[in-house]
C-alpha positions in Angstrom: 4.2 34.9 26.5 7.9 33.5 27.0 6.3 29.6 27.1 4.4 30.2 24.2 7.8 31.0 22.1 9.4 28.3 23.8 6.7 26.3 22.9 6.8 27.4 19.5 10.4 27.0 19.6 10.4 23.6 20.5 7.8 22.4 17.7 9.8 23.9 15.3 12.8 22.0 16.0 10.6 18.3 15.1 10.4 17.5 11.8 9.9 14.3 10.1 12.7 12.6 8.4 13.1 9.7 5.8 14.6 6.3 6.7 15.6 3.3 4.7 14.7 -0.2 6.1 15.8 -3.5 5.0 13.9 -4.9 2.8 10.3 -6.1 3.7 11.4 -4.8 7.5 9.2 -1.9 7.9 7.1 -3.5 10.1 9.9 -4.6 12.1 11.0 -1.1 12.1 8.2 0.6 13.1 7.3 -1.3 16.1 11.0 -1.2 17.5 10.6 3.0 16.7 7.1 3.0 19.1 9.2 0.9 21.7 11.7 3.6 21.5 8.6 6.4 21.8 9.5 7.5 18.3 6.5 9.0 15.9 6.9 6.7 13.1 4.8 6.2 9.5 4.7 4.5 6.3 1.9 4.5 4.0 0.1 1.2 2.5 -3.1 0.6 0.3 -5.5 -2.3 -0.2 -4.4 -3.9 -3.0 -6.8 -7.3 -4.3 -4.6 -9.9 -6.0 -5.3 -13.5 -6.3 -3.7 -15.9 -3.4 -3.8 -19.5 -3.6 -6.7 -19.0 -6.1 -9.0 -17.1 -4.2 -8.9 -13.2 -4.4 -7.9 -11.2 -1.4 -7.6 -8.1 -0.1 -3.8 -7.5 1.2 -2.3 -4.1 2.6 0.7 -3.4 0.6 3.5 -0.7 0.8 3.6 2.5 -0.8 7.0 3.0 -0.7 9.1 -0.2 0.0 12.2 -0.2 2.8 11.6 3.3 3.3 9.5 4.7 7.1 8.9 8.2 8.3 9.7 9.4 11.6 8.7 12.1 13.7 12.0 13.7 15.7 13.9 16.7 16.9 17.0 16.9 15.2 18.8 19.1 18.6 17.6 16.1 20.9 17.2 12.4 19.0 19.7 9.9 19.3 20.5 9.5 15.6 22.9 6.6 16.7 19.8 4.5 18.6 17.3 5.2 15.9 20.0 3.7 13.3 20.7 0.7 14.9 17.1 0.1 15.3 16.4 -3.8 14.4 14.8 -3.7 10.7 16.4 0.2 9.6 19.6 0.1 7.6 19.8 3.9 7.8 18.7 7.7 7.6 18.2 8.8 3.7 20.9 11.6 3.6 21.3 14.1 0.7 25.1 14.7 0.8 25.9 15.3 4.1 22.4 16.8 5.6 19.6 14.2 6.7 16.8 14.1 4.5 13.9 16.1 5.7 10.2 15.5 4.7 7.5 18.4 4.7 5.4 18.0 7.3 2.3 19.2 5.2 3.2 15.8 2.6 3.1 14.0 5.3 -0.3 14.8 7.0 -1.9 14.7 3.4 -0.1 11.2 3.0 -2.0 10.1 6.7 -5.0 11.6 5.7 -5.2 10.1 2.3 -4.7 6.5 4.3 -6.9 7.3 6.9 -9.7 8.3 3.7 -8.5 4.8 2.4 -9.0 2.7 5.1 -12.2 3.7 6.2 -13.7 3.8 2.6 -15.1 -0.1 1.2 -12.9 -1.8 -1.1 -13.8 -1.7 -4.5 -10.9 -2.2 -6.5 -10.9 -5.2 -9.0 -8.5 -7.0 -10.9 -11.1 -6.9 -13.6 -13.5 -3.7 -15.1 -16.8 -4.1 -16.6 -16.2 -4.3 -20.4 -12.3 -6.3 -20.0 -11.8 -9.4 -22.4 -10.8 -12.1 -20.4 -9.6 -15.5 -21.5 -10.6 -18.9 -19.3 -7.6 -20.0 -17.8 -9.0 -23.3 -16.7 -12.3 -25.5 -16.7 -14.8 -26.7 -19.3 -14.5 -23.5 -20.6 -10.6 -23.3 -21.5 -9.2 -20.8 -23.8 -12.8 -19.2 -24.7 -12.5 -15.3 -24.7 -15.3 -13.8 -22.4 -16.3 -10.2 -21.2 -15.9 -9.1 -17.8 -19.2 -8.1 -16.3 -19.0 -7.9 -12.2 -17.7 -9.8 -9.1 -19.8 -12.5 -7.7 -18.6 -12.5 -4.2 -14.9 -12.6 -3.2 -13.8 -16.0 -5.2 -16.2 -15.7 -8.7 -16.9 -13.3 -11.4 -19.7 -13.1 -13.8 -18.6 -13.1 -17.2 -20.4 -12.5 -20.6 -19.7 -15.9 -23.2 -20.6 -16.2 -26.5 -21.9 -19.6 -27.4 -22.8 -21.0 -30.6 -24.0 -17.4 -31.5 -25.6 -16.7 -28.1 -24.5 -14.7 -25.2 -24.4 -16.2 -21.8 -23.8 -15.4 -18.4 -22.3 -17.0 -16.0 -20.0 -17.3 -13.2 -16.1 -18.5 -13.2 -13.2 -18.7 -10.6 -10.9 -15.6 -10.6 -8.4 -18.0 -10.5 -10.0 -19.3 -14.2 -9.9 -15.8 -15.7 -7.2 -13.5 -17.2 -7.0 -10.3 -19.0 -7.0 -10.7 -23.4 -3.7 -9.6 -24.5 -4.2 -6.8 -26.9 -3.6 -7.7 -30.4 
């Protein structure tokens, strides 16, 4: 009965508390923490942008220079975790570290976990979007958005001399009509 207190006791004394990393570090950060045997986190998402005119699928971060970590406050070295390579410092509301809910924190893993497991299908395009050729034969006609056509086309509705066409363009061709 006494070790389960204790045992009680002890997980009630970790908690998870907010750092901010310099900038584009958190990756750094994170793998210096593990060194250290520290429970750390920061969320990303698949984001799909266009990189040297193909489109691409690229993990970026929820919330910039800041990480997560998993500690006990009676027994961390606050001084070591500070001067970790990549952290600039622990986010601090007056003179009190900033703790973070445990329960935001396992919805925020389990919301990445539910992420990464599920199959991309964000676009930079929706079915329906006026798009304008950026490039090509094609230049400056306005065209509606009708699917992808693998990772580096999309198929695109075009209305030529009165009749509508199909075809497929380069992402890198196509962006979204500025509304009028």
């Amino acid at each position: 009965m006494i070790r389960i207190i204790k045992a009680t006791m002890m997980e009630n004394q970790r908690g998870w508390y907010l750092l901010y990393c310099k900038g584009k570090e958190e990756v750094r950060a994170l793998t210096n923490l593990k060194n250290q045997g520290i429970d750390s986190f920061f969320p990303t998402m698949k984001v799909e942008k266009v990189v040297r005119k193909k489109l691409t699928c690229v993990d970026v971060v929820i919330f910039p220079n800041y990480l997560f970590v998993e500690i006990d406050a009676q027994t961390a070295n606050f001084n070591s975790i500070r001067s970790t390579r990549g952290v600039i410092d622990f986010v601090k509301c007056g003179a009190n570290y900033t703790k973070v809910p445990t329960s935001l924190i396992t919805e925020l893993k389990s919301k990445q976990l539910l992420r990464d497991k599920a199959p991309n299908e964000t676009s930079l395009f929706n079915h329906g979007d006026k798009v304008v050729i950026q490039d090509g034969a094609f230049k400056g006609i306005e065209a509606i958005y009708q699917c992808k056509d693998g990772l580096e086309r999309s198929i695109l509705l075009i209305n030529l001399i009165n009749k509508t066409a199909e075809m497929s363009i380069a992402n890198a061709e196509i962006k979204n009509k500025p509304e009028a």
